[in-house]
C-alpha positions, 0 to 999 in steps of 0.5 A, a space after each residue: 500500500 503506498 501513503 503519500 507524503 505532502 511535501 513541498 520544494 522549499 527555495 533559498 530565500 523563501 520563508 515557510 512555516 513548519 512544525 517543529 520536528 520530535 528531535 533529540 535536540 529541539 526537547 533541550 531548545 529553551 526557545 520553542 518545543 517540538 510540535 510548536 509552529 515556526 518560519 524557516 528560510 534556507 541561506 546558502 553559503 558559499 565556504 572553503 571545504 574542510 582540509 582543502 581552503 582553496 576549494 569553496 562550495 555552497 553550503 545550506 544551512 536555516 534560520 528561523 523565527 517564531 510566527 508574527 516575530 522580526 527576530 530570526 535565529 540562525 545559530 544554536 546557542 554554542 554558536 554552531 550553525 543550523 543544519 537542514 536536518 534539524 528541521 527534517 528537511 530532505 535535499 531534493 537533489 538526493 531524493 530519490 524518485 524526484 531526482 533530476 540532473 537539473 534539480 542537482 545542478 542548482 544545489 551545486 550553484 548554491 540554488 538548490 531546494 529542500 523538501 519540506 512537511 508544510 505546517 498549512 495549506 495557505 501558499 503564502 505561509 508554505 509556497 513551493 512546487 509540490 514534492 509529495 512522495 509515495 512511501 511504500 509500506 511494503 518495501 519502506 521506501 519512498 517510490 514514484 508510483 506506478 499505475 497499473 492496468 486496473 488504474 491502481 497506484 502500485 509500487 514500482 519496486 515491489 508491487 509491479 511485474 510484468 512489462 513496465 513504463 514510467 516515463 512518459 518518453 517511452 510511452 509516446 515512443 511506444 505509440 509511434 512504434 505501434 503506428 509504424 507496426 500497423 503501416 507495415 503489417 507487423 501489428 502482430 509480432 510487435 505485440 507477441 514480442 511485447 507479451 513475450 516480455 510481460 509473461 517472461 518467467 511467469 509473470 514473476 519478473 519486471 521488465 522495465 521498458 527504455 527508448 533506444 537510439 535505434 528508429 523503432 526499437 527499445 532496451 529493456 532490463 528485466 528485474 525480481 521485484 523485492 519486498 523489503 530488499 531491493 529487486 534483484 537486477 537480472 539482465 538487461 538487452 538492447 535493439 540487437 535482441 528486441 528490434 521489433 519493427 524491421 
């Protein structure tokens, strides 16, 4: 079964209002408790790496403040800065099914965002682009969810067999290739290639659907699907072995 998460993309230079996370160190803060209600920002900084002073990155660390309050904390009370992680912040360069090059791009330029738990529905007090993930109760991870014949969103790790699409690229490809087909007779042999793959092994087996660079033609991996452990790669093939349309 998958839960979904509501989380949203939190930006440097946005405030947004969170609840205070059930942390170790929020329990010893003499300014707020955790469950209670606040507005964090991000502020990138750009440093010199530890060990090697000649190499400056950005560095991400948060600032909050109470609610209808100017005065803002950006250090903990021994002066330390504070981290993402306290607040339960997620990198979204490094979050799994939301991932994208462009998205990891940004956080090494001192752009990035993290994901955040909004503590309202007003987009004024928690703005950003939704995020909001699927966590699987089987597998426990956070997954992009895979809808399947019958319409129901399943998991894509564990749930999922047969012939598998999740980009919407090779979806479209998918109906190209199928017209093409049509136009050349061959309907019926693009279709038992295509079950060939969903049934292979019994239906026990994942096969996830690629475009290849090749005109009219797919790569293919086929996968154990795992519960609990991650699914078990088991071999993967090119247009050599499936280019359905001559």
């Amino acid at each position: 079964m998958l839960t979904k998460t509501k989380l949203r993309a939190l930006s440097p230079c946005q405030w947004a209002r969170v609840r205070v996370p059930d942390y170790e160190d929020w329990r010893k803060e003499p300014h707020v408790s955790p469950g209670d209600e606040v507005d964090i920002c991000l502020i990138p900084l750009r440093r010199p790496r530890y060990n090697y002073p000649n190499y400056f990155e950005w560095y991400y660390w948060v600032a909050w403040k109470k609610p209808a309050r100017e005065y803002f904390h950006e250090t903990t009370d021994d002066g330390c800065h504070i981290g993402p992680w306290k607040f339960g912040l997620i990198d979204a360069s490094h979050s799994g099914p939301n991932w994208d090059i462009q998205t990891c791009h940004a956080n090494l330029e001192g752009k990035g965002v993290f994901l955040y738990e909004p503590a309202s529905v007003d987009p004024e007090l928690c703005p950003g682009a939704d995020w909001s993930r699927y966590l699987c109760d089987g597998c426990e991870r956070y997954v992009r969810p895979f809808c399947n014949d019958q319409g129901d969103l399943i998991c894509p790790m564990c749930e999922a067999t047969g012939l598998v699409i999740t980009e919407i690229e090779v979806l479209d490809h998918l109906e190209a290739v199928r017209e093409n087909a049509s136009q050349m007779g061959l309907s019926a042999q693009l279709e038992r290639q295509l079950d060939y793959l969903a049934t292979y092994g019994g239906h026990n087996y994942q096969c996830l659907l690629g475009k290849d660079f090749a005109p009219f033609s797919f790569d293919f991996a086929l996968y154990r699907p795992g519960v609990k452990d991650a699914r078990k790669f088991v071999f993967n093939a090119g247009p050599a072995h499936i280019d359905l349309v001559k």
